[in-house]
C-alpha positions as YAML, in Angstrom:
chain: A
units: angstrom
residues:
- id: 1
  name: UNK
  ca: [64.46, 135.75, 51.70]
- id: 2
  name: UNK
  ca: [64.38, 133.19, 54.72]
- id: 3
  name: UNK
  ca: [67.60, 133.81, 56.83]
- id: 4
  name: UNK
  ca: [69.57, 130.92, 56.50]
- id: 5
  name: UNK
  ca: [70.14, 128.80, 59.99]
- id: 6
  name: UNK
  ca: [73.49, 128.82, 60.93]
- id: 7
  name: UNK
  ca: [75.34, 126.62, 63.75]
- id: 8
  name: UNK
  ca: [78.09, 128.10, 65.05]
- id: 9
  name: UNK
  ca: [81.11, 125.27, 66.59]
- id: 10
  name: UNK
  ca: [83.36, 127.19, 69.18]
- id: 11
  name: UNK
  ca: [85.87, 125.24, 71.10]
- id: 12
  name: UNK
  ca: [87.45, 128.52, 72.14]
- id: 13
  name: UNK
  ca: [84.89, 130.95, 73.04]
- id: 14
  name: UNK
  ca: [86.82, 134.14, 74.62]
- id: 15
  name: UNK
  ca: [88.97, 136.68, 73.13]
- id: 16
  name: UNK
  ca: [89.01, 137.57, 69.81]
- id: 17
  name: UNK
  ca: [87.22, 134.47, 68.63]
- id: 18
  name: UNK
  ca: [84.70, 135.27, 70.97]
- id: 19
  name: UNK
  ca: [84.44, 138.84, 70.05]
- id: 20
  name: UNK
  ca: [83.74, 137.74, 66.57]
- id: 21
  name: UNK
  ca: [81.21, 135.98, 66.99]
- id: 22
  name: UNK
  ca: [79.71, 138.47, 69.17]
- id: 23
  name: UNK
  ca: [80.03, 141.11, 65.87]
- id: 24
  name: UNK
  ca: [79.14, 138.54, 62.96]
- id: 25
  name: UNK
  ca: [75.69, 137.56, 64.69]
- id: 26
  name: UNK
  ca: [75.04, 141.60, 65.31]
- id: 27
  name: UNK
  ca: [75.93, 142.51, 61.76]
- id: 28
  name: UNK
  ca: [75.34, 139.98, 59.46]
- id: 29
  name: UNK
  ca: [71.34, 138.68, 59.96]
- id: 30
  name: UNK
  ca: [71.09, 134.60, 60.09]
- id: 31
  name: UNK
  ca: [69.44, 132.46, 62.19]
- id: 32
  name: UNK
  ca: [71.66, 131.68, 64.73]
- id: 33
  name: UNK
  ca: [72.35, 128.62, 67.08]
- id: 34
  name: UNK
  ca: [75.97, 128.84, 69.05]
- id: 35
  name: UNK
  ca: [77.77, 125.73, 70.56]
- id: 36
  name: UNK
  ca: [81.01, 126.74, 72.45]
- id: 37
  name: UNK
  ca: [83.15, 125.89, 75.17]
- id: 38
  name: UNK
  ca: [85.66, 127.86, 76.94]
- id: 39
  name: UNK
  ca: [88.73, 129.93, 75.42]
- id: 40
  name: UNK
  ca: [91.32, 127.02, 77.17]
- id: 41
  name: UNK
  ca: [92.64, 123.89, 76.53]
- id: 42
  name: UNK
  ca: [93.00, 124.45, 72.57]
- id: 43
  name: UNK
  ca: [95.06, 121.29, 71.71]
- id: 44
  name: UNK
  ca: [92.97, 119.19, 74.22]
- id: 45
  name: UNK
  ca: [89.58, 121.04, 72.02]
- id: 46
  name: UNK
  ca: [91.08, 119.98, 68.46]
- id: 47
  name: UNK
  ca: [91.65, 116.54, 69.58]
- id: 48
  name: UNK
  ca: [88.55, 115.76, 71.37]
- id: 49
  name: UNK
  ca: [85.95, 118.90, 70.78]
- id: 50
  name: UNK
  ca: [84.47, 117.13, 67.77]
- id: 51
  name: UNK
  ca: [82.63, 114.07, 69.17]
- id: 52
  name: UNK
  ca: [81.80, 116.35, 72.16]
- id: 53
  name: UNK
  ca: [80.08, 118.64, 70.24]
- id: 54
  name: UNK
  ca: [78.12, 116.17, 68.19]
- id: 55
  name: UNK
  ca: [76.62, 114.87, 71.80]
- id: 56
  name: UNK
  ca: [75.54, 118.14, 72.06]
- id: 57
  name: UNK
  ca: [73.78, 118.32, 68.48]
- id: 58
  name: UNK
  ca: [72.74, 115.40, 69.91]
- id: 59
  name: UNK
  ca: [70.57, 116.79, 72.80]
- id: 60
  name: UNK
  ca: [68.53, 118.79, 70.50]
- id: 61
  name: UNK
  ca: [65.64, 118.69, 69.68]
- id: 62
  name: UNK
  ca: [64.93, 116.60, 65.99]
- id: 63
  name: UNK
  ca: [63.55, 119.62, 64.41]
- id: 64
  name: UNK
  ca: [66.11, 121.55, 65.73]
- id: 65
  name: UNK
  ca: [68.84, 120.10, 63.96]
- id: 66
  name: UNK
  ca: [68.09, 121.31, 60.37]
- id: 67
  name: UNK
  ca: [70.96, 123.49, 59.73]
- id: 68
  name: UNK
  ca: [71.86, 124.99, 56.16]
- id: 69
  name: UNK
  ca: [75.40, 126.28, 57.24]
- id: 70
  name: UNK
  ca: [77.73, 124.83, 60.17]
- id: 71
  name: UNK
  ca: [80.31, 127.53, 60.97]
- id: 72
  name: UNK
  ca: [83.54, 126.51, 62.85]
- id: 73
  name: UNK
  ca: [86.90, 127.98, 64.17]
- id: 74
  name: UNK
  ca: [89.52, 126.03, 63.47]
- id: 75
  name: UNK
  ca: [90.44, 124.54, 66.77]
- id: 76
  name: UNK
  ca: [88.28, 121.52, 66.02]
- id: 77
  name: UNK
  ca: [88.70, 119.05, 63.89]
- id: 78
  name: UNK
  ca: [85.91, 119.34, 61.23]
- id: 79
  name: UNK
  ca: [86.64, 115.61, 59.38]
- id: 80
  name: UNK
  ca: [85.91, 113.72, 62.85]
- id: 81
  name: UNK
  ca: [82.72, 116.50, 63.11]
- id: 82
  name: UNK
  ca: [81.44, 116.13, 59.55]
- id: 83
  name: UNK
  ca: [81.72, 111.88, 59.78]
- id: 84
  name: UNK
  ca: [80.15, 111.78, 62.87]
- id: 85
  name: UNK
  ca: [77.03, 114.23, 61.69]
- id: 86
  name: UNK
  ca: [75.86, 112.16, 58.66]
- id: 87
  name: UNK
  ca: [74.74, 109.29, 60.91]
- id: 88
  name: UNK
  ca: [72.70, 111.72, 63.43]
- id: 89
  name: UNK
  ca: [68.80, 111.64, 63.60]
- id: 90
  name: UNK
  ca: [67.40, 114.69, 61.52]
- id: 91
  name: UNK
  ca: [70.93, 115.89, 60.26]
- id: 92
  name: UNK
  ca: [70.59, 117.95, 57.14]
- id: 93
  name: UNK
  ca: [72.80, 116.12, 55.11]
- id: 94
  name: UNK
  ca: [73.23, 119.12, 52.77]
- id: 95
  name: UNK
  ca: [73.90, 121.33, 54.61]
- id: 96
  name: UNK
  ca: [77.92, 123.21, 54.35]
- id: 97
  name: UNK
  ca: [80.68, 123.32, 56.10]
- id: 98
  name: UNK
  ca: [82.48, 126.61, 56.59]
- id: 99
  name: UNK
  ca: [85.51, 127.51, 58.81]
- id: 100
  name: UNK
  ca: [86.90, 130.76, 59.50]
- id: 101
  name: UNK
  ca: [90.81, 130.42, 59.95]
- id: 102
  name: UNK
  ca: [91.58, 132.63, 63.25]
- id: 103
  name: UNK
  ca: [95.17, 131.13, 62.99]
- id: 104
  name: UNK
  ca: [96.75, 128.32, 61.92]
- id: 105
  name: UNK
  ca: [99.06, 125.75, 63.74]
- id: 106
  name: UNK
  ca: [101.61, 125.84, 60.72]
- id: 107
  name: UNK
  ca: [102.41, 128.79, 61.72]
- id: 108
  name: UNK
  ca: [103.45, 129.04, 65.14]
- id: 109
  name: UNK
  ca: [106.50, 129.90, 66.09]
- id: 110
  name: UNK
  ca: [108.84, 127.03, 66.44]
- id: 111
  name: UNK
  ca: [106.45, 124.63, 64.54]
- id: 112
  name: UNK
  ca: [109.17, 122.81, 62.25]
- id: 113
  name: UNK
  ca: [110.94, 121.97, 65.93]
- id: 114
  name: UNK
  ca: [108.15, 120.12, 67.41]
- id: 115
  name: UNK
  ca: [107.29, 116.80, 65.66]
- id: 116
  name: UNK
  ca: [104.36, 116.55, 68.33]
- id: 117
  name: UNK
  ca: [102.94, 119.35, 66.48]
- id: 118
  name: UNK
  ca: [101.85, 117.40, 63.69]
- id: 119
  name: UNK
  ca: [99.20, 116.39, 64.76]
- id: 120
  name: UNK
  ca: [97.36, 120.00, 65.03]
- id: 121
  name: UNK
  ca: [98.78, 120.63, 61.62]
- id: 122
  name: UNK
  ca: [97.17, 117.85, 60.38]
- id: 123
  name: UNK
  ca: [93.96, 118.86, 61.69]
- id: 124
  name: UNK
  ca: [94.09, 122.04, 60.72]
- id: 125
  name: UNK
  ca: [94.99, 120.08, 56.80]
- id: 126
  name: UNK
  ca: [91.57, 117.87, 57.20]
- id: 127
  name: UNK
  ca: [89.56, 120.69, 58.88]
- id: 128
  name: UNK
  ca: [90.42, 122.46, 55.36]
- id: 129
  name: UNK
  ca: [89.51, 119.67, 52.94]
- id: 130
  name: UNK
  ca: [86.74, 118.75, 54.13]
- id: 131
  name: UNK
  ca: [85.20, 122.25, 54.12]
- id: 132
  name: UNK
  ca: [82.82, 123.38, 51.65]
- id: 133
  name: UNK
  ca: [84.41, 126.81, 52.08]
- id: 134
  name: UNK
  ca: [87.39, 128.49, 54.42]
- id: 135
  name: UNK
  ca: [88.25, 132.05, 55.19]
- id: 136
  name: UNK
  ca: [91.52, 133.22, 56.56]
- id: 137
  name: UNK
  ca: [91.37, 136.59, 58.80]
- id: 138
  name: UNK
  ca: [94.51, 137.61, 56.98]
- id: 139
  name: UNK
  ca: [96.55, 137.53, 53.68]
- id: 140
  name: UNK
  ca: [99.22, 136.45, 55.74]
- id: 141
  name: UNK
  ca: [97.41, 133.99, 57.64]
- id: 142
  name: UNK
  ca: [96.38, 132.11, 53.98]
- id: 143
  name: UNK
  ca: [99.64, 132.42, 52.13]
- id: 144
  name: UNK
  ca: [101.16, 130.53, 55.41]
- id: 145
  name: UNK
  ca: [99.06, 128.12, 55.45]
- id: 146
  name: UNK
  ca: [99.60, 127.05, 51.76]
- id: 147
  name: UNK
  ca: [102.68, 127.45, 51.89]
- id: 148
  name: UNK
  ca: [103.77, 125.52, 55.08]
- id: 149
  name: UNK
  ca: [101.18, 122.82, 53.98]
- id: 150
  name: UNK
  ca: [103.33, 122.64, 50.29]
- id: 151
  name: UNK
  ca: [106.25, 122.05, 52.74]
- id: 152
  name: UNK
  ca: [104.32, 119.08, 54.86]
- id: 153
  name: UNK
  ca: [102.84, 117.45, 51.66]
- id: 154
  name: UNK
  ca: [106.47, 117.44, 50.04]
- id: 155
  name: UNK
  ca: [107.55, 115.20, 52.66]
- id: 156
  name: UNK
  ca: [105.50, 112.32, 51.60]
- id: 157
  name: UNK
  ca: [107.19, 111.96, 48.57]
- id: 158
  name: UNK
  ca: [105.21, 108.65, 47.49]
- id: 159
  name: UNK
  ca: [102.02, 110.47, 48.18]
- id: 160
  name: UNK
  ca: [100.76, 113.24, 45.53]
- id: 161
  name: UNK
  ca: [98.48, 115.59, 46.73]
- id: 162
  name: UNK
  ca: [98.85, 118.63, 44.98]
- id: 163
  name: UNK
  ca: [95.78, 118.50, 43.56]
- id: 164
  name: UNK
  ca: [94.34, 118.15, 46.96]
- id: 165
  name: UNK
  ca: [96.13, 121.61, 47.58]
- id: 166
  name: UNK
  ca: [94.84, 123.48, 44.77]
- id: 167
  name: UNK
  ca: [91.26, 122.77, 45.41]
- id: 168
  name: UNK
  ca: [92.09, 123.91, 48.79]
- id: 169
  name: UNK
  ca: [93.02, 127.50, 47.29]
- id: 170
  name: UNK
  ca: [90.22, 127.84, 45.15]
- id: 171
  name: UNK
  ca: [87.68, 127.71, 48.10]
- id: 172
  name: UNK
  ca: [89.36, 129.66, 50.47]
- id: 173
  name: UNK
  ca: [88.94, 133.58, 50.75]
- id: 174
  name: UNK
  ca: [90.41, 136.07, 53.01]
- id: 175
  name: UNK
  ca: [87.99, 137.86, 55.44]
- id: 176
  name: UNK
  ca: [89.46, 140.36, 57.74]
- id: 177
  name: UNK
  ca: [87.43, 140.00, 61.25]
- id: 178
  name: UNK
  ca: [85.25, 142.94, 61.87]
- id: 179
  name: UNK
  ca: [85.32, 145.06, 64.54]
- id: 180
  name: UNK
  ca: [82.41, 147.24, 66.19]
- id: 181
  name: UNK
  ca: [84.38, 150.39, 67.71]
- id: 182
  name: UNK
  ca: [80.82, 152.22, 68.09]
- id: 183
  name: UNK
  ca: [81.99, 152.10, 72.00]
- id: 184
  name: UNK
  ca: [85.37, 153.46, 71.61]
- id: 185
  name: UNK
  ca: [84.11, 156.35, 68.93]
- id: 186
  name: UNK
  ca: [81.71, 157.48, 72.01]
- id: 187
  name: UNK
  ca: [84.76, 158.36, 74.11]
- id: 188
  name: UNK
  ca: [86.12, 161.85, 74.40]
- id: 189
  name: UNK
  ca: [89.37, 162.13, 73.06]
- id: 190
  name: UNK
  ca: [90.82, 165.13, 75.29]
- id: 191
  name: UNK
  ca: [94.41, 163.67, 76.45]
- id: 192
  name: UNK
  ca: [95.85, 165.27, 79.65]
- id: 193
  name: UNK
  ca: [98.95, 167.15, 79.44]
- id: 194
  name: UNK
  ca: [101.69, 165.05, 78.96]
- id: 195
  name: UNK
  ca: [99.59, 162.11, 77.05]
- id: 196
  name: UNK
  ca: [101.07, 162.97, 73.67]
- id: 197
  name: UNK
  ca: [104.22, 160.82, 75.06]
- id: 198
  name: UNK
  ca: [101.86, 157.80, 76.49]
- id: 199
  name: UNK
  ca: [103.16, 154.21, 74.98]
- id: 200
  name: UNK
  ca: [100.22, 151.78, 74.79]
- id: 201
  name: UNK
  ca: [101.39, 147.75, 75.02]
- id: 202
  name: UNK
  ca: [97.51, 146.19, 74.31]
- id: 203
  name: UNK
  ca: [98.97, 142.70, 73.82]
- id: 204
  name: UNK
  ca: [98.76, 139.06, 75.76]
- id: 205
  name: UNK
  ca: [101.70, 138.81, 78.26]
- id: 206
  name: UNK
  ca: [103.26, 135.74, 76.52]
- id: 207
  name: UNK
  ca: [106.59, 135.07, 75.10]
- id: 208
  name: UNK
  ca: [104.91, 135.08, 71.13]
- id: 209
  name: UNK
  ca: [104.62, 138.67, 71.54]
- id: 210
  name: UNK
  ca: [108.04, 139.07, 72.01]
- id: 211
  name: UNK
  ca: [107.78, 141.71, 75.15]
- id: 212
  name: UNK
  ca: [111.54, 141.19, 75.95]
- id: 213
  name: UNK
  ca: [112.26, 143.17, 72.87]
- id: 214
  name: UNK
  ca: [109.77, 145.88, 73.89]
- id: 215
  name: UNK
  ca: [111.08, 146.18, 77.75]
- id: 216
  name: UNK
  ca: [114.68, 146.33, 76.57]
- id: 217
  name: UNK
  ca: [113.67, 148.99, 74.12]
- id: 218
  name: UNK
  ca: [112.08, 151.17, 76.65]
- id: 219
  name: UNK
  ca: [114.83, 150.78, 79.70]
- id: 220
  name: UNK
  ca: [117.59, 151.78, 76.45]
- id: 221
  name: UNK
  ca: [115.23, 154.87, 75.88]
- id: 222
  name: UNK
  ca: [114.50, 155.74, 79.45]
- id: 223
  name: UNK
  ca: [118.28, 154.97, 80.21]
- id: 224
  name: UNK
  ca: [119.19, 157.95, 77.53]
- id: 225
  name: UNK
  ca: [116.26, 160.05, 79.07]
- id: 226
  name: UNK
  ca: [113.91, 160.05, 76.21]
- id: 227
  name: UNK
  ca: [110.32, 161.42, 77.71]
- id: 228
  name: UNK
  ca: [107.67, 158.76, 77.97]
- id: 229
  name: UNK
  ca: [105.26, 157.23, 79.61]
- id: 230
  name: UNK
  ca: [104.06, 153.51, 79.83]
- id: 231
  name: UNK
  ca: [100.75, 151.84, 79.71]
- id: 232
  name: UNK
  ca: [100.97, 148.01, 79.87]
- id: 233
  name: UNK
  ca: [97.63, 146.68, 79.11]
- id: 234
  name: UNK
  ca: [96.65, 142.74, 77.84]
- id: 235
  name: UNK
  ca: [95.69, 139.91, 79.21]
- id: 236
  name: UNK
  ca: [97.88, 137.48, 81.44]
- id: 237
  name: UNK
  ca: [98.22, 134.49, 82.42]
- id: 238
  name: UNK
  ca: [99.90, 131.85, 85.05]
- id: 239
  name: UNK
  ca: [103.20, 132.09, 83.73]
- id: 240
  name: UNK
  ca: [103.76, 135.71, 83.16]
- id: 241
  name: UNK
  ca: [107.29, 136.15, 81.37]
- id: 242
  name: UNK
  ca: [110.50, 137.57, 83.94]
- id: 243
  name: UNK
  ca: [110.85, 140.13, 81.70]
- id: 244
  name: UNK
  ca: [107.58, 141.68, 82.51]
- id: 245
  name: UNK
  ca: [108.41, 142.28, 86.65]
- id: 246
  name: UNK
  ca: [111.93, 143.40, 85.42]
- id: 247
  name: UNK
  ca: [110.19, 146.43, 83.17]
- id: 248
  name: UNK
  ca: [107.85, 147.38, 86.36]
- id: 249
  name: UNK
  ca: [110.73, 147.48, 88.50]
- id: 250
  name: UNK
  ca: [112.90, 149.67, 86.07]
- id: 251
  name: UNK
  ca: [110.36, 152.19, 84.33]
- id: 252
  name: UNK
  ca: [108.33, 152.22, 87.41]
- id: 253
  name: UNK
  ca: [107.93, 156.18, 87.52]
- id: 254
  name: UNK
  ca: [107.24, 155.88, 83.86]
- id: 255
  name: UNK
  ca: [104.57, 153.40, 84.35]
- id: 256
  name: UNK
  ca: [100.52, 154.62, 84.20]
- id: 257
  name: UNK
  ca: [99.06, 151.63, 84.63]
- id: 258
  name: UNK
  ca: [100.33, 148.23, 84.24]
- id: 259
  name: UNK
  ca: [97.65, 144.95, 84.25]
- id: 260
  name: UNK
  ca: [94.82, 143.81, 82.70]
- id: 261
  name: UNK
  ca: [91.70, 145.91, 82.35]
- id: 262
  name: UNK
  ca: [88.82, 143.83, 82.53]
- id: 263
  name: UNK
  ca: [85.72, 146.37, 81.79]
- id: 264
  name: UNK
  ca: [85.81, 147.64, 78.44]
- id: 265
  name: UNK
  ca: [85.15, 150.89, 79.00]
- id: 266
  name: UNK
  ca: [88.00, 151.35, 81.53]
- id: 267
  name: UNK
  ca: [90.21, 149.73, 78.51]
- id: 268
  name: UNK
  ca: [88.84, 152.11, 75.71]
- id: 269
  name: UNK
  ca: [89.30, 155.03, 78.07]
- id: 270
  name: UNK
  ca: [93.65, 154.02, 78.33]
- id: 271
  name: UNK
  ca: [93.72, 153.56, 74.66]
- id: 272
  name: UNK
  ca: [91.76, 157.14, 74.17]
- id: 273
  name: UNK
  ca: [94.65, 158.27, 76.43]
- id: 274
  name: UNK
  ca: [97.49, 156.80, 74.69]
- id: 275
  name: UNK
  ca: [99.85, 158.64, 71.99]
- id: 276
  name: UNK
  ca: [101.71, 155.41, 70.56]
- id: 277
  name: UNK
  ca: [100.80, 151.65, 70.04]
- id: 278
  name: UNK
  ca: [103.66, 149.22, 70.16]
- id: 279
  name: UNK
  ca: [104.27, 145.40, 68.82]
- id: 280
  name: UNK
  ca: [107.12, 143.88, 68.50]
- id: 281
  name: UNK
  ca: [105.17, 140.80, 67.81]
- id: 282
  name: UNK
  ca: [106.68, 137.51, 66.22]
- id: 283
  name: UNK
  ca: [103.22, 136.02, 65.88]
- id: 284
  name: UNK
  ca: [100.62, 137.47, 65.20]
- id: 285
  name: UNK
  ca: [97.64, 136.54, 62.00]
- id: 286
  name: UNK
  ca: [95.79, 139.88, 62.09]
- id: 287
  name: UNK
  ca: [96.11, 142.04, 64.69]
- id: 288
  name: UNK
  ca: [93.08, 143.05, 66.25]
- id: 289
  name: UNK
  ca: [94.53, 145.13, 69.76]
- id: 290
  name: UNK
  ca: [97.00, 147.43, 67.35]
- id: 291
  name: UNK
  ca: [92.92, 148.15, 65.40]
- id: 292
  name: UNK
  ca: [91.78, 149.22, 68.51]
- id: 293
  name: UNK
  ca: [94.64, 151.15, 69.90]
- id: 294
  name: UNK
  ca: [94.89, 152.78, 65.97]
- id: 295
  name: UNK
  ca: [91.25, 153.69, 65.71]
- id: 296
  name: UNK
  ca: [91.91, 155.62, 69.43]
- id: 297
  name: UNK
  ca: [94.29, 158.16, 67.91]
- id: 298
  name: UNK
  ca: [97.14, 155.74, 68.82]
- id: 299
  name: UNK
  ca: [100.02, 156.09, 66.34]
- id: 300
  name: UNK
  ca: [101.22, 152.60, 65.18]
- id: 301
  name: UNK
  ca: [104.79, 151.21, 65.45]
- id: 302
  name: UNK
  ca: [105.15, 147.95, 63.98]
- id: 303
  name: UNK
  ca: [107.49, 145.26, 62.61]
- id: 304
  name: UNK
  ca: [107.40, 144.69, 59.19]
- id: 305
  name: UNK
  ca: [106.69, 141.65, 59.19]
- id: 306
  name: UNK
  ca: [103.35, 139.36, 60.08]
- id: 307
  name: UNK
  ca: [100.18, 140.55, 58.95]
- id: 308
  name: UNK
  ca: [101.19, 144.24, 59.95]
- id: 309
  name: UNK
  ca: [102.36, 144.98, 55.90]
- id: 310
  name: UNK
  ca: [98.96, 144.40, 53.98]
- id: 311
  name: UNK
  ca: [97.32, 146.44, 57.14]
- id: 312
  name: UNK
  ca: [99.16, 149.50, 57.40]
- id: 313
  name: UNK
  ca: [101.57, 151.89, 55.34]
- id: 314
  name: UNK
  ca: [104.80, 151.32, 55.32]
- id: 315
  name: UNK
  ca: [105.47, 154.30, 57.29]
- id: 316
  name: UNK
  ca: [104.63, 153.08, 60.27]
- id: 317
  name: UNK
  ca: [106.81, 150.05, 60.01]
- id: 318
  name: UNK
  ca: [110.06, 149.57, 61.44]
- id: 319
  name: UNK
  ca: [112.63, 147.19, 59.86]
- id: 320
  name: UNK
  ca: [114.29, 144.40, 62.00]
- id: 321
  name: UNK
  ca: [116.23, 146.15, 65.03]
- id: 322
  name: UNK
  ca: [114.99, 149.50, 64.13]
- id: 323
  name: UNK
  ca: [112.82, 149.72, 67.37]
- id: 324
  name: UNK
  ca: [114.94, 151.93, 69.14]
- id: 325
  name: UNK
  ca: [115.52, 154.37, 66.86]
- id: 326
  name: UNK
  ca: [111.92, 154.75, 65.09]
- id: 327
  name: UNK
  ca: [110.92, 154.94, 68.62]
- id: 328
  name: UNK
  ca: [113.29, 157.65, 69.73]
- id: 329
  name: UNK
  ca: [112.02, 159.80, 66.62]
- id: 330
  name: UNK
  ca: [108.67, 159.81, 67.64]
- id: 331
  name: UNK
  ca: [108.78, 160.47, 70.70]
- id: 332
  name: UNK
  ca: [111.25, 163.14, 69.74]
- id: 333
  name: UNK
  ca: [108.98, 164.71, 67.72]
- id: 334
  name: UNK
  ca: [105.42, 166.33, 67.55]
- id: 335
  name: UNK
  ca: [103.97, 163.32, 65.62]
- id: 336
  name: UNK
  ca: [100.09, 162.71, 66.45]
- id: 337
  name: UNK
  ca: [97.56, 160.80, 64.84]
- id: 338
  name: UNK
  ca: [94.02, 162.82, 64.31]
- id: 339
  name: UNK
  ca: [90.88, 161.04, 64.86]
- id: 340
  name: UNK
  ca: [90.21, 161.98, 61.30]
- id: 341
  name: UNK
  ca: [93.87, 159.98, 60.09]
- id: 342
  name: UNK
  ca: [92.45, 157.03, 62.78]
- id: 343
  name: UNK
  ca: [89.23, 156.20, 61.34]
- id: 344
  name: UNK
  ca: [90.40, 156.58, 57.67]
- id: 345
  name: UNK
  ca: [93.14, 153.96, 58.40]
- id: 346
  name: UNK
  ca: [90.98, 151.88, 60.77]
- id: 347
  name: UNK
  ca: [87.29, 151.66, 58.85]
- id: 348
  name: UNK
  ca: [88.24, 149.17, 56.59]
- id: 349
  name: UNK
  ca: [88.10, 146.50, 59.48]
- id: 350
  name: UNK
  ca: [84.95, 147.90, 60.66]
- id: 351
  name: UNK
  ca: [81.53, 145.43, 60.94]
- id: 352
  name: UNK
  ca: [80.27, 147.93, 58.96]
- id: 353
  name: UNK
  ca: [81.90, 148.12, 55.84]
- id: 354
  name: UNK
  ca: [82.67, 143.85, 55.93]
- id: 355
  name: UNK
  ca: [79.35, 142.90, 56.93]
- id: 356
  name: UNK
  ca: [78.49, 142.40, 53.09]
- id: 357
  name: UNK
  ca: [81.08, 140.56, 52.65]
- id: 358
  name: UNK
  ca: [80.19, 137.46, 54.99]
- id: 359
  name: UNK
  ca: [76.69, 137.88, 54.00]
- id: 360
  name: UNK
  ca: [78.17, 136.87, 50.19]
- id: 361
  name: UNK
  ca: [80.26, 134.26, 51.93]
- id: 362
  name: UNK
  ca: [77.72, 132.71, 54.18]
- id: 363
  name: UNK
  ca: [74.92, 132.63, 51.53]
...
């Protein structure tokens, strides 16, 4: 059978929606064709990423422009996209419209605060309807997104659109992203002495991940001398959260490296290292640094909450304001994770075993 030719729309090409690509067009054969810009800006990219794309289409070649599937994230709004495409030179008219729900603005934390926020709602609505077909990296991230979108559509109480909603359901899926660990599996998995006590904090140094529960945590336990050790890895940004220079002031003999690691290797080699992977996360759709840190013989400690409960047992949860104490035990005690216990938990998520799955989806 002819692979099918597939355009890919990304208005936020870096991190995980970059590294998903980078895995779907390795694992799952198609014809590829990739239009992206770079991971910044989102609100300014759903607003205006549309017609700049199509300028793009544009510039192609006529023969070049036959696609059979149009693949998007969803910070781009796929109504203004799919309008302006039917009146383009060579367009395939039939061709679908898929997007692949990384997150979803409903969601964020504060949302129902921010009337501006609308407006990426909204988007995020439209981008949905007018899709032949939408996947959702998470359970959590779909039963969100219908559910806050009920909660919008309620409000216009002259306007019905329920119907609107269940169509909605009935073409959306739930596809966890895949991730290619072939990389980290390479890496020798010897710890030094004193590694089974290494904490690994893999996340983005912003205020969502709710680090100022994690810091205070760790200053209680290294206050009541609890052995540990700290590795504070993720990416950061311009404005880096106070409670991150407070932490490498306090638990600075604790600390094994603190900053972001920017060659992969050098990153898979702390999380090989590491004994413990921490979130304390408010917002989070999947989780893909915890998968990583997990399938390095990091033990998880999560909230249960999020996305974390359809991912992992319910041992490795901690209720709300637990932290400290499921902590404490573990570190307390000789609790390790065996590569063996890592890949069972982890493989699931692998390219490898969803490939199929988007090859069904995309078809």
């Amino acid at each position: 059978m002819e692979n099918k030719k597939i355009l890919l729309i990304e208005p936020y090409y870096g991190g995980s929606h970059k590294r998903f690509l980078d895995g779907l067009t390795t694992f799952v054969t198609g014809d590829y064709t990739l239009l992206s810009l770079p991971a910044r800006k989102w609100k300014m990219r759903m607003q205006l990423g549309a017609p700049w794309f199509i300028e793009r289409v544009k510039s192609m070649a006529a023969g070049d422009r036959l696609f059979d599937i149009v693949l998007f994230s969803s910070f781009i709004d796929v109504a203004v996209f799919k309008a302006m495409a039917a009146s383009v030179d060579g367009w395939n008219r039939q061709c679908k419209y898929f997007t692949y729900f990384h997150e979803n603005q409903f969601s964020y934390p504060g949302f129902l605060d921010k009337q501006t926020n609308h407006q990426f709602t909204v988007i995020n609505f439209t981008t949905a309807l007018v899709s032949d077909s939408v996947a959702f990296n998470s359970e959590f991230n779909r039963t969100s997104f219908f559910k806050q979108s009920k909660k919008y559509l309620s409000k216009a109480t002259d306007i019905d659109l329920v119907d609107c909603l269940d169509q909605l359901v009935s073409k959306s899926v739930v596809l966890y992203p895949g991730l290619d660990f072939n990389e980290l599996d390479q890496i020798d998995n010897v710890k030094d002495a004193g590694e089974d006590k290494l904490i690994i904090w893999n996340h983005r140094w912003e205020h969502d991940k709710n680090p100022e529960e994690f810091f205070e945590t760790l200053i209680q336990l290294h206050d009541d001398n609890v052995d540990f050790r700290l590795c504070v890895l993720g990416e950061n940004f311009k404005d880096i959260p106070a409670c991150f220079t407070r932490a490498e002031g306090r638990l600075g003999e604790r600390i094994v490296y603190f900053g972001y690691v920017e060659d992969r290797g050098d990153y898979h080699s702390y999380l090989r290292s590491g004994a413990i992977v921490v979130s304390t996360s408010i917002h989070e759709f999947f989780g893909m640094s915890v998968i990583e840190a997990v399938r390095a013989g990091c033990l998880p400690v999560l909230p249960k909450r999020l996305s974390y409960p359809e991912l992992f047992d319910d041992s490795f949860l901690y209720e709300e304001g637990c932290l400290y104490e499921h902590l404490r035990h573990l570190l307390q005690t000789d609790t390790n994770l065996s590569i063996e216990q890592a890949r069972q938990m982890t493989e699931p998520y692998s390219w490898k075993h969803l490939a199929a799955q988007y090859r069904q989806w995309l078809h």
